[in-house]
C-alpha positions as CSV (number, residue, x, y, z in Angstrom):
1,X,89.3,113.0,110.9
2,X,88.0,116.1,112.7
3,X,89.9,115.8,115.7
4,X,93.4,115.1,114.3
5,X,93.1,116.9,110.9
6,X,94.4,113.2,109.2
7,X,92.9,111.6,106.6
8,X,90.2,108.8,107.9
9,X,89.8,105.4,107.2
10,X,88.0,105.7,103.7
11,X,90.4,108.3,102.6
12,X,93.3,105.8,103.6
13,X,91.6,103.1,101.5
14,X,92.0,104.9,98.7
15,X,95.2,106.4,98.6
16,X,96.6,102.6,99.9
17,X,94.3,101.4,96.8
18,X,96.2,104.5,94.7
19,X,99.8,103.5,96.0
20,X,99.1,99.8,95.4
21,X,98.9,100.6,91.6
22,X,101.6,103.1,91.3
23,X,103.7,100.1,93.3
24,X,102.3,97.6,90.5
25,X,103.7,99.9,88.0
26,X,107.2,101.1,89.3
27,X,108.1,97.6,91.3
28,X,108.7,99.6,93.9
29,X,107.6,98.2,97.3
30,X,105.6,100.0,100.1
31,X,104.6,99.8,103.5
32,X,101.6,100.2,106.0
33,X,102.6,101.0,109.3
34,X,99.4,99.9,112.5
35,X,100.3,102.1,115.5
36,X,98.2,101.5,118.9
37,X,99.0,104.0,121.8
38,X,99.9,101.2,124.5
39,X,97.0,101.2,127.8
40,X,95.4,104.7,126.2
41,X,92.2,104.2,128.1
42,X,93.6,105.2,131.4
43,X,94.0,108.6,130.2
44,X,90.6,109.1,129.3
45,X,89.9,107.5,132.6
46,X,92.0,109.1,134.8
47,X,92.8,113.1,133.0
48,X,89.2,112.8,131.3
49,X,87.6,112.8,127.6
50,X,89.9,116.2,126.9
51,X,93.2,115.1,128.0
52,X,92.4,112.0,125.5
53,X,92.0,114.3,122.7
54,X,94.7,116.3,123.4
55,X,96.8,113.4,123.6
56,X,95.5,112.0,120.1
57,X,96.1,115.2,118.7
58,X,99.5,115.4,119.7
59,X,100.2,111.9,118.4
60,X,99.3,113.1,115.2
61,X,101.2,115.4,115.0
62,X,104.4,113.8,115.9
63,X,103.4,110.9,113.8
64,X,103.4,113.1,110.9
65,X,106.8,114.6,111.9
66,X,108.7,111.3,111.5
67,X,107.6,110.6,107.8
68,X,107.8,112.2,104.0
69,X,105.6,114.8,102.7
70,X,104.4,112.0,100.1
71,X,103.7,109.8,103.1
72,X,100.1,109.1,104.1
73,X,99.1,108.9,107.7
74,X,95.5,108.5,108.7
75,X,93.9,108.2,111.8
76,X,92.5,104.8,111.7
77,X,89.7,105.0,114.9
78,X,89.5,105.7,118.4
79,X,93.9,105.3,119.1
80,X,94.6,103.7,116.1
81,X,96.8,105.3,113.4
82,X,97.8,103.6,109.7
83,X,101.1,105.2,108.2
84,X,101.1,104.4,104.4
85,X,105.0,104.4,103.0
86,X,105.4,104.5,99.4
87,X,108.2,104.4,97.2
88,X,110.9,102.4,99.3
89,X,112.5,100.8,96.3
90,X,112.8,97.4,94.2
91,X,114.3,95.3,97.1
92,X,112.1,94.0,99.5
93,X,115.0,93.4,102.5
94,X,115.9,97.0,101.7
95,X,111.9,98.3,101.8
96,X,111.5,96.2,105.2
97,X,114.8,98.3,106.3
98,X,113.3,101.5,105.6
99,X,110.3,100.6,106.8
100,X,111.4,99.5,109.9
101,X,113.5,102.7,110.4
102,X,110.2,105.0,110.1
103,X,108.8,103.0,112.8
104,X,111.2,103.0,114.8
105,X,111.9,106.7,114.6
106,X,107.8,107.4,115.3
107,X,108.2,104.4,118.4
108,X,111.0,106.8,119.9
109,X,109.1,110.0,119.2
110,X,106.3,109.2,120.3
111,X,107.8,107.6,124.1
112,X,108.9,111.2,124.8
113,X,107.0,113.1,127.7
114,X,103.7,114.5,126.7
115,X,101.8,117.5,128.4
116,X,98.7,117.4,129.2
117,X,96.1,119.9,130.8
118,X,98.9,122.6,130.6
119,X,101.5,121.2,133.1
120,X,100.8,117.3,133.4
121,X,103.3,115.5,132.2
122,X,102.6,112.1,130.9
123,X,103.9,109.3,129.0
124,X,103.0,106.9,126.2
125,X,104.3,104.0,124.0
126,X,103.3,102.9,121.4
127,X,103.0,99.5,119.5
128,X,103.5,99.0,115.6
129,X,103.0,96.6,112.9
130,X,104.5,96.3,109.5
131,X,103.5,94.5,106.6
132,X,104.8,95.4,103.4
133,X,103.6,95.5,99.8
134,X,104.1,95.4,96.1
135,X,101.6,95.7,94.0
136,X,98.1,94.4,94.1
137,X,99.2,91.0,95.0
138,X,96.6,91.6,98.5
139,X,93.7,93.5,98.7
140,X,93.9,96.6,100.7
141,X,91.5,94.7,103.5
142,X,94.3,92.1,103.5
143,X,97.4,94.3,104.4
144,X,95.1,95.9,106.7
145,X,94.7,93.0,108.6
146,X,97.9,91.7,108.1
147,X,99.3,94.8,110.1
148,X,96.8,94.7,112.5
149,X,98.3,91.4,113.2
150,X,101.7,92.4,113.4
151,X,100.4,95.1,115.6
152,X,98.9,92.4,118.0
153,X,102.2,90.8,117.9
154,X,103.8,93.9,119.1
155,X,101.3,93.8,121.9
156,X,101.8,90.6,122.8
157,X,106.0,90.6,123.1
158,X,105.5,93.3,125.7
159,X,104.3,96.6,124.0
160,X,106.1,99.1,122.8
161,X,107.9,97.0,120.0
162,X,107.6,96.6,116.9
163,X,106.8,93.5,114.6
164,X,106.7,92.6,110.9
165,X,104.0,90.6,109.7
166,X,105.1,87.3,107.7
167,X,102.9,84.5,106.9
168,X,104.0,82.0,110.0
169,X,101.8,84.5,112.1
170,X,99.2,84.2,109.9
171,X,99.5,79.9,109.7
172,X,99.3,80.4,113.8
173,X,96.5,82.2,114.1
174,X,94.6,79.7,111.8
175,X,95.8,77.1,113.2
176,X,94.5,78.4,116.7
177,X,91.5,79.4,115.3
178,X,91.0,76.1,113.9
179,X,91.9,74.9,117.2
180,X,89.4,77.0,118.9
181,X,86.8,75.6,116.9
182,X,87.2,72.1,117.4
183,X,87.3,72.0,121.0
184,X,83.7,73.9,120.9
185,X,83.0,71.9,118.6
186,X,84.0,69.0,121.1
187,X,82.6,70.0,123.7
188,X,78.6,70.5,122.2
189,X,79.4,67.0,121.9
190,X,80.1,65.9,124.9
191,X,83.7,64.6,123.6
């Protein structure tokens, strides 16, 4: 990414695709992280396009603080960041421990004062889904979206939280999507 220096999406992909293999291998299990800077838009807004960059680039930065050298984390888009965990052991309540420990440690970190355009202070929170892996039992487009989905979750309980992904979320959204489809499908008809 050539504003944060991170690795980009594609680059992400790969090393997930990588650390999905070497998880098949070891039984070891490992972890994406989805990070969204809670109501960013405002500071584009309000302190301007630089401030925003400035912002994203110290988010990086302090992301990158809270996790292992053998850690990936990418800059997924716009204020979207992916950290990839590897390596957090056989035990999956144990991995979802650890896991959850990073994230919370990057949740604090990054709710401490920024400074922007020199003296402005300003501050952000951040939300964060989990979904953990072993092996290649998902595709890397599935624990993407799992995450994503956690991430939402976060959102939704208030921002500034953090939430695991788990397959009841997933059974909810398809059964609201399925939902969602039926009463359109209802109401073409007339019904």
């Amino acid at each position: 990414d050539p504003l944060t220096q991170l690795p980009n999406r594609l680059t992400l992909s790969d090393r997930l695709q990588h650390a999905m293999a070497a998880s098949k291998r070891s039984g070891r299990y490992g972890a994406l992280l989805f990070l969204d800077l809670d109501n960013f838009k405002p500071v584009n807004d309000i302190h301007g396009h630089v401030a925003g960059d400035l912002l994203l680039v110290q988010t990086a930065e302090r992301i990158s603080k809270c996790v292992r050298e053998m850690d990936t984390v990418a800059r997924f888009g716009g204020d979207e960041f992916v950290v990839m965990l590897e390596e957090l052991g056989t035990d999956g309540e144990w991995a979802g421990v650890q896991a959850e420990t990073v994230a919370e440690k990057i949740r604090l970190e990054l709710g401490q004062v920024y400074l922007l355009n020199g003296d402005t202070e300003y501050f952000r929170t951040a939300s964060i889904g989990i979904s953990l892996f072993l092996g290649q039992e998902k595709t890397t487009d599935v624990l993407l979206k799992q995450s994503d989905i956690a991430l939402y979750k976060a959102k939704d309980s208030g921002r500034n939280a953090i939430r695991f992904f788990d397959n009841a979320m997933q059974t909810a959204l398809d059964e609201r999507a399925e939902l969602e489809a039926g009463l359109r499908r209802a109401l073409a008809l007339g019904e």
